[in-house]
N, C-alpha and C positions, 0 to 999 in steps of 0.2 A: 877372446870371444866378446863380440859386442852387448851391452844388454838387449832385451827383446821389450819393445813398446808397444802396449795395448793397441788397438785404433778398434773403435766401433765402427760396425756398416750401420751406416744410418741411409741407405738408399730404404730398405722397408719402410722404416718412418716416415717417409717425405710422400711414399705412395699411398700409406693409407692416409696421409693430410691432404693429400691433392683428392682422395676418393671424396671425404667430409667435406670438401671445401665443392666439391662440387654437389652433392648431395646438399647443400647446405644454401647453392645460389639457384638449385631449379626450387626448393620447397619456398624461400622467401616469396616471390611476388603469389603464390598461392593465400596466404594467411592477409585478412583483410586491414586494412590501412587504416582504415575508421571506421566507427560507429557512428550513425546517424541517431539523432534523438528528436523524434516531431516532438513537439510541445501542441495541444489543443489550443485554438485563438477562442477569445470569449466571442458567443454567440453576439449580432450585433439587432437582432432579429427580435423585436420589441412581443412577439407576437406568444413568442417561449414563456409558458407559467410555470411556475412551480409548480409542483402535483401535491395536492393536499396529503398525499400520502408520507412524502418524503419527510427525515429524520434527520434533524439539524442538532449536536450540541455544541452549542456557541461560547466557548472560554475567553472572558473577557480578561483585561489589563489587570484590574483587581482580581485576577484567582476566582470572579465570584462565575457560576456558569448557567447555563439557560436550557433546555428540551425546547426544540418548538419543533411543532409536528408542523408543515407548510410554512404559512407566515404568524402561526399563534405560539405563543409560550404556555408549556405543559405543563413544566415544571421546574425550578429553581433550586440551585444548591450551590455548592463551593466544591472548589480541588479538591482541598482537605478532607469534606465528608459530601461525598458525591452518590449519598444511598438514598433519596429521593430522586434523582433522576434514575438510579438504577431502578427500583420499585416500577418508577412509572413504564420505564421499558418494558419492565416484565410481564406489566399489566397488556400493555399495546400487544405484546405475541399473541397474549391471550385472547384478548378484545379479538384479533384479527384472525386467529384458529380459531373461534367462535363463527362469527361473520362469514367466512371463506374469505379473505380477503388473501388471493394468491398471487404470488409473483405471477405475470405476464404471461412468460413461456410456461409455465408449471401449472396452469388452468386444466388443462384437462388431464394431467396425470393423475388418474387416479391411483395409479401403484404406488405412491408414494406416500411416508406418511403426511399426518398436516403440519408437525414438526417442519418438516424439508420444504413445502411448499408454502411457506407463510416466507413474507419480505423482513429481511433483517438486517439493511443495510443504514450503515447508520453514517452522517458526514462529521467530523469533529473539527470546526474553525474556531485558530486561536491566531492573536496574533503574532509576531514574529516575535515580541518583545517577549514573548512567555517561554519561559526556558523549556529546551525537552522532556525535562524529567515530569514537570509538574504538566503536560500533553500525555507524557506517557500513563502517569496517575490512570486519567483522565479516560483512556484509550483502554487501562485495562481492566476500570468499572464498569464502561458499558458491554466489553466483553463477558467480563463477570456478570450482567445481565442479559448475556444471549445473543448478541451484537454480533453479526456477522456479514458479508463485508465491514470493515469501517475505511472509508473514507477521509483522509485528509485535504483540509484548505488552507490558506493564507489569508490574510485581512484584505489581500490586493484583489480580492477577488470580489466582483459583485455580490451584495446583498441577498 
């Protein structure tokens, strides 16, 4: 008697790789190739002011940083202890749910309260030289004063 030698059928296996392999070359050209990223070009249009309203804190090289509401400085402080310019924010919410002074779109809502309809967008430019952490400090004082959008910039960026 001769011995008996295994053999696998491996036809199943080649049919269900031929199924995935085709299953696998219609889904490719579906899933997209790239992402496009516009980048905004600086306005070249001299005629663009800042709006007196807008909220600038300006972290300079030295750590030291700046509030300027338009083109005035509000307030002054450092990374370290950044509770004058938080103050002063807080003051500005105020000032401005006092006044009406409402976001743009949010003017005639009056369902809303004046919490929600008051501007609380704040820009935070540091330079590049200024490490993340000490931006992030920075980033989560004025949130801790009610900052909401915040906004970042680069030094490469116009005044």
């Amino acid at each position: 008697m001769r011995d008996a030698s295994p053999s696998v059928n491996v036809t199943p296996l080649i049919d269900i790789l031929l199924v995935l392999l085709i299953i696998f070359m219609v889904i490719t050209p579906l899933k997209p190739a790239r992402f496009k990223a516009y980048v905004p070009q600086p306005v070249e249009d001299e005629r663009v002011k800042v709006s007196p309203q807008t909220l600038v804190v300006s972290v300079e090289r030295d750590l030291s940083m700046k509030l300027l509401l338009g083109k005035d400085v509000v307030a002054e402080a450092t990374v370290g202890d950044a509770s004058e310019v938080a103050a002063r924010l807080a003051s500005e919410w105020r000032e401005r749910k006092l006044t009406g002074k409402w976001k743009t779109d949010l003017a005639a809502r009056t369902d809303l309260a004046p919490d929600d309809r008051i501007e609380r967008t704040v820009f935070v430019r540091a330079p590049r030289s200024v490490r993340y952490g000490e931006v992030a400090r920075v980033i989560d004082a004025i949130k801790g004063a009610g900052a909401q959008p915040v906004g970042l910039q680069t030094d490469e960026l116009p005044q």
